[in-house]
Structures are given as structure tokens and as C-alpha cells.
Chimera marker file (.cmm) of the C-alpha trace (Angstrom):
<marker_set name="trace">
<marker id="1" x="56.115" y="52.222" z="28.283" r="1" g="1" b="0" radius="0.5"/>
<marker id="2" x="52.910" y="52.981" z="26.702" r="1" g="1" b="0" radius="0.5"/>
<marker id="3" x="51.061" y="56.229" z="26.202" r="1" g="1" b="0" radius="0.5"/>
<marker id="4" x="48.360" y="57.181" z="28.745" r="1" g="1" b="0" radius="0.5"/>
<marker id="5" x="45.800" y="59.369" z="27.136" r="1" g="1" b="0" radius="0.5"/>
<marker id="6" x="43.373" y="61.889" z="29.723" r="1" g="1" b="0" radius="0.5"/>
<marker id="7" x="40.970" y="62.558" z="27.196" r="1" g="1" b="0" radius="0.5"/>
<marker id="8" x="38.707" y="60.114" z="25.577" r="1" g="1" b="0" radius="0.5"/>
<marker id="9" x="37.742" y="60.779" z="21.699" r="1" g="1" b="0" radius="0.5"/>
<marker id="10" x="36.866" y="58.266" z="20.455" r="1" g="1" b="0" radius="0.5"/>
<marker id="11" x="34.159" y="55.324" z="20.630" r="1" g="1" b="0" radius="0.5"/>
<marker id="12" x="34.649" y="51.887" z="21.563" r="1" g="1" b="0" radius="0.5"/>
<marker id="13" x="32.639" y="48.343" z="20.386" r="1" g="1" b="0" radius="0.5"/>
<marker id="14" x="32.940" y="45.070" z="21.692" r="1" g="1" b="0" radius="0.5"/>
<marker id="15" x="31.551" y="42.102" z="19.938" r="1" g="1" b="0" radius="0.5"/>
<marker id="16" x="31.026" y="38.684" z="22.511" r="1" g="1" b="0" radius="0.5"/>
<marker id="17" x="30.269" y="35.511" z="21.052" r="1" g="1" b="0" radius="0.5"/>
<marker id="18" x="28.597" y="32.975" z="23.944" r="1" g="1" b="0" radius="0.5"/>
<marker id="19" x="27.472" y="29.744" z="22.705" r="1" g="1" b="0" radius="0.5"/>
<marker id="20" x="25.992" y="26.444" z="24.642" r="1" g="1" b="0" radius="0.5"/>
<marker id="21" x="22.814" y="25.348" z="25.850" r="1" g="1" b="0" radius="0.5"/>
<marker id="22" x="20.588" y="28.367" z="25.962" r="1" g="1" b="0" radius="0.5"/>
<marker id="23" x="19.725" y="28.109" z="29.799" r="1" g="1" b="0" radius="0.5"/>
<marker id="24" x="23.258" y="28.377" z="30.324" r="1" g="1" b="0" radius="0.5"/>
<marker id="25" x="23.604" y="31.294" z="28.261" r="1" g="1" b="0" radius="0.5"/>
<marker id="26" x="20.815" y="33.441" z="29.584" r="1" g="1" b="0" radius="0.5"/>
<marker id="27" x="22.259" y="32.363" z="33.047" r="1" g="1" b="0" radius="0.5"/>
<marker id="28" x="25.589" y="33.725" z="32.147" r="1" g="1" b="0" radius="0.5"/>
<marker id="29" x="24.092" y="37.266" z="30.723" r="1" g="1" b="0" radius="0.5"/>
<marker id="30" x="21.717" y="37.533" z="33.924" r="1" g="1" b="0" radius="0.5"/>
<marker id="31" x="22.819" y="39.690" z="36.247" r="1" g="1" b="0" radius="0.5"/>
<marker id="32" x="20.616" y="39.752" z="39.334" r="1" g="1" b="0" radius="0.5"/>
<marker id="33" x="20.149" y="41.678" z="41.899" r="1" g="1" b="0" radius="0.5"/>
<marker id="34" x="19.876" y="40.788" z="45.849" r="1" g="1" b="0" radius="0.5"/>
<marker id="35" x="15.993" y="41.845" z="45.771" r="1" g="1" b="0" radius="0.5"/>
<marker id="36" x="15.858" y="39.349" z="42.397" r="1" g="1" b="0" radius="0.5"/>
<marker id="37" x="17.080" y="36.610" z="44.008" r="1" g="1" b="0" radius="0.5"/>
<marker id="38" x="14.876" y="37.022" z="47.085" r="1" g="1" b="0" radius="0.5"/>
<marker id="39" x="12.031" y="37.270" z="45.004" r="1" g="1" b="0" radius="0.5"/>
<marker id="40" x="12.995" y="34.366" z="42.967" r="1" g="1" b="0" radius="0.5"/>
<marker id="41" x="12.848" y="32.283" z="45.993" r="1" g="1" b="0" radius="0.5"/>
<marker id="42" x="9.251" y="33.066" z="46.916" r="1" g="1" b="0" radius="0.5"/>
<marker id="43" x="8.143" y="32.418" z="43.543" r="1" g="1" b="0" radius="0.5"/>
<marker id="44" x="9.679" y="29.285" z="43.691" r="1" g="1" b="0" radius="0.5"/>
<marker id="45" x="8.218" y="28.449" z="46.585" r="1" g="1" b="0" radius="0.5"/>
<marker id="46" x="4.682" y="29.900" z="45.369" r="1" g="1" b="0" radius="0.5"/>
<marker id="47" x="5.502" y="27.709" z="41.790" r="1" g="1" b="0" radius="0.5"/>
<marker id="48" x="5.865" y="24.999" z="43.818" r="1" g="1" b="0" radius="0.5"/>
<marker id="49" x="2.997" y="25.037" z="45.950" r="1" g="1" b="0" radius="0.5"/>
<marker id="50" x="0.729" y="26.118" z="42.999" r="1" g="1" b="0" radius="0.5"/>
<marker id="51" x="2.046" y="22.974" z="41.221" r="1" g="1" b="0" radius="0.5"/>
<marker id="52" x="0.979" y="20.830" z="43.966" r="1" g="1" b="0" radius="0.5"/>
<marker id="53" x="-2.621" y="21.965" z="44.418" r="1" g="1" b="0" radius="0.5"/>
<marker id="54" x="-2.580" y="20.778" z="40.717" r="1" g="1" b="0" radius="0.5"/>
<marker id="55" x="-0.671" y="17.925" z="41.048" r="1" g="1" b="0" radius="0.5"/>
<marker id="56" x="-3.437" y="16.569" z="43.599" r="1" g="1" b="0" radius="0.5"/>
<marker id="57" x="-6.241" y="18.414" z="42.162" r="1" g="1" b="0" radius="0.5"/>
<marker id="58" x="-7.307" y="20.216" z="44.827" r="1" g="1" b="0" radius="0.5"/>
<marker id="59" x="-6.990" y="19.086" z="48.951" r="1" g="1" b="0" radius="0.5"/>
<marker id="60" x="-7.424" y="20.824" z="52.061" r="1" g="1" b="0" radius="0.5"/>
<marker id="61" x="-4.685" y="22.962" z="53.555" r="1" g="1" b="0" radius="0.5"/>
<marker id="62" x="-3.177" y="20.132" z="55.829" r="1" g="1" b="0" radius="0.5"/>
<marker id="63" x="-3.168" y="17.088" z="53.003" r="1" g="1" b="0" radius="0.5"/>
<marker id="64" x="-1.412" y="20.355" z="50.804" r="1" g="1" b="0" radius="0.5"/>
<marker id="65" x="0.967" y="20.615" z="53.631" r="1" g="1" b="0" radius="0.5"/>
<marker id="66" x="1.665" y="16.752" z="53.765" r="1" g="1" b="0" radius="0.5"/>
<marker id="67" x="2.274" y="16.901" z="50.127" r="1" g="1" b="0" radius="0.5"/>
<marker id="68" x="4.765" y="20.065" z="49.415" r="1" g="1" b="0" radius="0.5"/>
<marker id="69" x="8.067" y="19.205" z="47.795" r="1" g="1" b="0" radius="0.5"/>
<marker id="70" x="11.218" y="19.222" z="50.027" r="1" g="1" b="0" radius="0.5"/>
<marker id="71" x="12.469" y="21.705" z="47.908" r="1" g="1" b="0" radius="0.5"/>
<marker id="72" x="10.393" y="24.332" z="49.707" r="1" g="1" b="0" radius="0.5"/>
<marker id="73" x="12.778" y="27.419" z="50.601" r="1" g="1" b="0" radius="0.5"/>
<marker id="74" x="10.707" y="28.104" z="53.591" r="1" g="1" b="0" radius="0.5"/>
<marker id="75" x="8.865" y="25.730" z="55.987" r="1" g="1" b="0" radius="0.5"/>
<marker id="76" x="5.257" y="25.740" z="55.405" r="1" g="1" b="0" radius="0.5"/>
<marker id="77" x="2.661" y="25.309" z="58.000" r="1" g="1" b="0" radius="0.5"/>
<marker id="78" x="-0.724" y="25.207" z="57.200" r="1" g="1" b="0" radius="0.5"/>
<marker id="79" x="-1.605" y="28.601" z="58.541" r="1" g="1" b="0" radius="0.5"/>
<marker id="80" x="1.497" y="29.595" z="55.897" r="1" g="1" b="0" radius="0.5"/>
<marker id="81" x="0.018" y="27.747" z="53.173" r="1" g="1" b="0" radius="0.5"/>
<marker id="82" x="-3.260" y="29.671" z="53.805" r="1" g="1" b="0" radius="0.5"/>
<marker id="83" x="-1.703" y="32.906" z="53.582" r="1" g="1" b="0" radius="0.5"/>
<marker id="84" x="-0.010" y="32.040" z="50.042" r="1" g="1" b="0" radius="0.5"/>
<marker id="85" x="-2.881" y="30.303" z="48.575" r="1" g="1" b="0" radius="0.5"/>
<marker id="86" x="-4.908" y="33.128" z="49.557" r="1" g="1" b="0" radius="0.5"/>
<marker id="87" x="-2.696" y="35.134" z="47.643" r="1" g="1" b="0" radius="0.5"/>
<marker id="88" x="-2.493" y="32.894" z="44.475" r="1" g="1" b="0" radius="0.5"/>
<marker id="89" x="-6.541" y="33.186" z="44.829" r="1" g="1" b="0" radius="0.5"/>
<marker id="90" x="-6.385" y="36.861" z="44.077" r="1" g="1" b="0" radius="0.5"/>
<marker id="91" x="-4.971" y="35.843" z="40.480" r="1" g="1" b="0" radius="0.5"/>
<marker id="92" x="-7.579" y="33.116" z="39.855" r="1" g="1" b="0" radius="0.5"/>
<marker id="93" x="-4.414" y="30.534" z="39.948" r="1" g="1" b="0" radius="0.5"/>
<marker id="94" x="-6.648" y="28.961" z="42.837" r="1" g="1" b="0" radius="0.5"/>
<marker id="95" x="-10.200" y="28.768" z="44.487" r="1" g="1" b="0" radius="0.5"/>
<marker id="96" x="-11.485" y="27.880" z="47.999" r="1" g="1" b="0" radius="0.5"/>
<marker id="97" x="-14.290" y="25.585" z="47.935" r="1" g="1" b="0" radius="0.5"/>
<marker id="98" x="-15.644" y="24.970" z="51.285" r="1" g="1" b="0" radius="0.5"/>
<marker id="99" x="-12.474" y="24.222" z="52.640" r="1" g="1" b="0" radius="0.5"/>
<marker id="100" x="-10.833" y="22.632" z="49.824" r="1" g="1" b="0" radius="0.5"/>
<marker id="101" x="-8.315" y="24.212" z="47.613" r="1" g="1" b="0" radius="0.5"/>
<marker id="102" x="-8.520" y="23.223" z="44.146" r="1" g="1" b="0" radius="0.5"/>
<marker id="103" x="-6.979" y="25.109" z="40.712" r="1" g="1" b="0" radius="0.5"/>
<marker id="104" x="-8.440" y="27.880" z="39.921" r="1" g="1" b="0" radius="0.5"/>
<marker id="105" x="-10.165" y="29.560" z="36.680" r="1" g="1" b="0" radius="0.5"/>
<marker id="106" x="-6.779" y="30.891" z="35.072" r="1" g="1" b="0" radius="0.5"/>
<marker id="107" x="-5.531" y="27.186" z="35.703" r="1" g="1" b="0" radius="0.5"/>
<marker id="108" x="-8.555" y="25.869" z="34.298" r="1" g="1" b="0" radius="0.5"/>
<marker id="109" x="-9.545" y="27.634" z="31.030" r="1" g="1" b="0" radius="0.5"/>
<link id1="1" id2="2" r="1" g="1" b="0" radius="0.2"/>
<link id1="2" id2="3" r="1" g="1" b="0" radius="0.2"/>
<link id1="3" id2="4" r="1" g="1" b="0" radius="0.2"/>
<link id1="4" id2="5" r="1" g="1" b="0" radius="0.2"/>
<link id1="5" id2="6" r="1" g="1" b="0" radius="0.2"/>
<link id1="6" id2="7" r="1" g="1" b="0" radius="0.2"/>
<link id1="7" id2="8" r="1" g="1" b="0" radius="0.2"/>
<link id1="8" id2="9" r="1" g="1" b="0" radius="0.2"/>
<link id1="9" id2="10" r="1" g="1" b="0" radius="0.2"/>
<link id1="10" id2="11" r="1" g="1" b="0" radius="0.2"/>
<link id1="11" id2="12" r="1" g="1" b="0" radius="0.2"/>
<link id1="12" id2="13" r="1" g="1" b="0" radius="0.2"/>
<link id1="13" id2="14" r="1" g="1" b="0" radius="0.2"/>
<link id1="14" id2="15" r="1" g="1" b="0" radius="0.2"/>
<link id1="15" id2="16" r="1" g="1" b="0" radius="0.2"/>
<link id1="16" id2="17" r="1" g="1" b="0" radius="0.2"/>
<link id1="17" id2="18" r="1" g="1" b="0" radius="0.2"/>
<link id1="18" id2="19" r="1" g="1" b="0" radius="0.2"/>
<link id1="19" id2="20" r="1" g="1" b="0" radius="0.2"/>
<link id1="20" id2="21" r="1" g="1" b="0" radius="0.2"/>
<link id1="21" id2="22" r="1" g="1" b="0" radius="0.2"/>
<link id1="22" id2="23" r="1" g="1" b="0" radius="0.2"/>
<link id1="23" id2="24" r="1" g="1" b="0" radius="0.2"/>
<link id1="24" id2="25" r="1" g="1" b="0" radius="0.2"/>
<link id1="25" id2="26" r="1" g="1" b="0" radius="0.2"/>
<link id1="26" id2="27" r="1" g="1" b="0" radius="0.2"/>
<link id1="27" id2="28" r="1" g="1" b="0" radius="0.2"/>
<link id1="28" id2="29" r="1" g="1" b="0" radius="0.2"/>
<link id1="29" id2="30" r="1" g="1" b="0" radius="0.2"/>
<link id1="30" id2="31" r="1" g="1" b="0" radius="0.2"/>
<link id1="31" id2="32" r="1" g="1" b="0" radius="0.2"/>
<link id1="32" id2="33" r="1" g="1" b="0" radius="0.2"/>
<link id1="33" id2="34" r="1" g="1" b="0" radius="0.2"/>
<link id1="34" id2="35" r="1" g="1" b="0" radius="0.2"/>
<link id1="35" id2="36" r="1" g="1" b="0" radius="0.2"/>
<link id1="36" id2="37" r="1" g="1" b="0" radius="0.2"/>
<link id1="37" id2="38" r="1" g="1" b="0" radius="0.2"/>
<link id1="38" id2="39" r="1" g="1" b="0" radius="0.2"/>
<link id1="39" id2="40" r="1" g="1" b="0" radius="0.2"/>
<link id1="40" id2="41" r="1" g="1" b="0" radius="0.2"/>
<link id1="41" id2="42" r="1" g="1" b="0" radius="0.2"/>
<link id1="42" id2="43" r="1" g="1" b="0" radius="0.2"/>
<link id1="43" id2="44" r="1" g="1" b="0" radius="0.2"/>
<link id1="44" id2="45" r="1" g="1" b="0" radius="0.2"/>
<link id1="45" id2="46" r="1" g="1" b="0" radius="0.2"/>
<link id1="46" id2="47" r="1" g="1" b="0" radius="0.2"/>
<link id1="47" id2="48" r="1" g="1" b="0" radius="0.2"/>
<link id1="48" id2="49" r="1" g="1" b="0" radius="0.2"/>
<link id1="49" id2="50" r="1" g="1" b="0" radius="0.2"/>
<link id1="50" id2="51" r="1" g="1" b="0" radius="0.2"/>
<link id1="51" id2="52" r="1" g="1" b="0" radius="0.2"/>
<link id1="52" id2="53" r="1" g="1" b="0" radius="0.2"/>
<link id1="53" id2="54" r="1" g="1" b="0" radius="0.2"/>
<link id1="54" id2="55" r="1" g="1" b="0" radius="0.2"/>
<link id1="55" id2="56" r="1" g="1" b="0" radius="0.2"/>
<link id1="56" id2="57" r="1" g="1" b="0" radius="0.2"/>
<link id1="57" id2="58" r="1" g="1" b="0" radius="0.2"/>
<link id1="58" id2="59" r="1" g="1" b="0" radius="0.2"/>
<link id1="59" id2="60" r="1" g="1" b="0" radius="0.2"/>
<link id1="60" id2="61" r="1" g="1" b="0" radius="0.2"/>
<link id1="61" id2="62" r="1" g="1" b="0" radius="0.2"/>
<link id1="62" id2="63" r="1" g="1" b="0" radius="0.2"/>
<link id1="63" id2="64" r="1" g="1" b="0" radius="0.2"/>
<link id1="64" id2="65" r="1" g="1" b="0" radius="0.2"/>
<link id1="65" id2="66" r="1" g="1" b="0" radius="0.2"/>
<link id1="66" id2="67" r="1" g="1" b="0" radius="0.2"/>
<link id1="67" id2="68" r="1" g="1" b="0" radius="0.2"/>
<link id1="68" id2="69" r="1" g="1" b="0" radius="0.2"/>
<link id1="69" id2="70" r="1" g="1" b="0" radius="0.2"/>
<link id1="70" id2="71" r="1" g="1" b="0" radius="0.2"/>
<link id1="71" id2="72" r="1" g="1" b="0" radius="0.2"/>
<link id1="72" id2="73" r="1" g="1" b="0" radius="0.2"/>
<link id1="73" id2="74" r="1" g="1" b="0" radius="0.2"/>
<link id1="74" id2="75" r="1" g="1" b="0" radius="0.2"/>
<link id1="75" id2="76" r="1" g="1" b="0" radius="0.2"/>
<link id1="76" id2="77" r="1" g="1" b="0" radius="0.2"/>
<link id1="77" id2="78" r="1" g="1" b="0" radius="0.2"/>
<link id1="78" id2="79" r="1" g="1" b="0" radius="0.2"/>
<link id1="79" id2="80" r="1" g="1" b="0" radius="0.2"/>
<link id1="80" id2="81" r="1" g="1" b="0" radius="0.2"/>
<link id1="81" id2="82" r="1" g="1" b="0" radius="0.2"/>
<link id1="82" id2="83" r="1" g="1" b="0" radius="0.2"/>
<link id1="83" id2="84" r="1" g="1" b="0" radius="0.2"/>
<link id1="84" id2="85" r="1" g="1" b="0" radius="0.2"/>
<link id1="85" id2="86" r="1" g="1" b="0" radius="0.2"/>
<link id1="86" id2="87" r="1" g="1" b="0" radius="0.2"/>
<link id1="87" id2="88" r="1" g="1" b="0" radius="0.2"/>
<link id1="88" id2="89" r="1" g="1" b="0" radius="0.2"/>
<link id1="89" id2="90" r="1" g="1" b="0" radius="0.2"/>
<link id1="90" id2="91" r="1" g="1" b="0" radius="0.2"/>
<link id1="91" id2="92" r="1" g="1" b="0" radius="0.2"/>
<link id1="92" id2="93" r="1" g="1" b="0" radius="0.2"/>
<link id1="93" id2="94" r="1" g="1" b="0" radius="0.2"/>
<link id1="94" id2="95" r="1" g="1" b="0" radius="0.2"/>
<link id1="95" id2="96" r="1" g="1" b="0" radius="0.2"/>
<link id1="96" id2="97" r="1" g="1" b="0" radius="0.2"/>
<link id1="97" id2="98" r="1" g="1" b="0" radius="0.2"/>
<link id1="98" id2="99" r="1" g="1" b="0" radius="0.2"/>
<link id1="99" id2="100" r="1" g="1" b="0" radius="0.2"/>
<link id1="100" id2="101" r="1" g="1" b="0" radius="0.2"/>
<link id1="101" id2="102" r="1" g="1" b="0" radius="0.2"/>
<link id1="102" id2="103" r="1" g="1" b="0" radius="0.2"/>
<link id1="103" id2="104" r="1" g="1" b="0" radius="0.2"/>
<link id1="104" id2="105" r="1" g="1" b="0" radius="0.2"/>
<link id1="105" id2="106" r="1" g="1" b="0" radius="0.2"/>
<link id1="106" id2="107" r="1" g="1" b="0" radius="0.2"/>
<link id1="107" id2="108" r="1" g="1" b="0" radius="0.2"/>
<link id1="108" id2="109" r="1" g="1" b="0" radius="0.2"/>
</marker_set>
């Protein structure tokens, strides 16, 4: 059979060729990570809620709550939706106003 060789001399290159839609591409070459795709899911879920504060310009936490996308990967109350707004607040992606949260200056400008 063939020759087995113990030592390694030499150097190797491999050229790959993908082609397609370029979301399908980068999806191919990603390679994430358990932690990534944790992470991924609370930024969804943060997108998500961000988009519909804008989506209804602004509402208190319970009419937010009424009007979150099924696609939520967790169940939001409103105590949750508190919590994650009030982190979204720290980046100026939302503002309390009285007790109605509405997009905020980074959103805004």
C-alpha cells in the first residue's frame, strides 16, 4: 500500500470555493460556539423587544408585554420586560418617561 511518512516537511494549502446567497455562505463559514448561541438568543430576544418599543412608539411595560412577537425565546412578564428595557436604557436604545417606555436618544438621532 502506500507510504506512511512520521515526519512532516513540508507545507500544505487548500483553496475552497463556496458560492450562493451570501447569508448562506457566512452561515456555512460560522462556527459558533455554545456561549454564541446562548447569547444570540438573548439578543434576539432584546432585538425583538427593542423593535417593538419602536414599532409602537413607546407604551407602558404591560401594553409592551401585550405586544411582543411570539417569537420571543423566553416568556416575558412585565417585571422581565422591566429588567431588559432597563438594560437597553443604559445604551440610550430606550428612555423611561414617567412610566412610559419610548425609543431612546441613540434610536432617535
Amino acid at each position: 500500500m502506500g507510504e506512511t511518512h512520521d515526519e512532516f516537511n513540508g507545507s500544505v494549502g487548500i483553496t475552497v470555493e463556496l458560492t450562493g446567497e451570501y447569508d448562506a455562505v457566512v452561515e456555512k463559514l460560522r462556527m459558533p460556539t455554545d456561549e454564541q448561541e446562548s447569547l444570540g438568543l438573548v439578543l434576539a430576544d432584546f432585538s425583538r423587544l427593542l423593535e417593538t418599543v419602536q414599532r409602537l412608539d413607546g407604551g407602558t411595560r404591560s401594553v409592551i408585554v401585550d405586544h411582543l412577537p411570539p417569537e420571543m425565546h423566553h416568556a416575558y412578564d412585565a417585571e422581565a420586560v422591566v429588567d431588559a428595557l432597563q438594560i437597553l436604557s443604559r445604551y440610550d436604545l430606550v428612555a423611561l418617561d414617567g412610566n412610559t417606555w419610548t425609543p431612546g436618544p441613540a434610536l432617535t438621532a
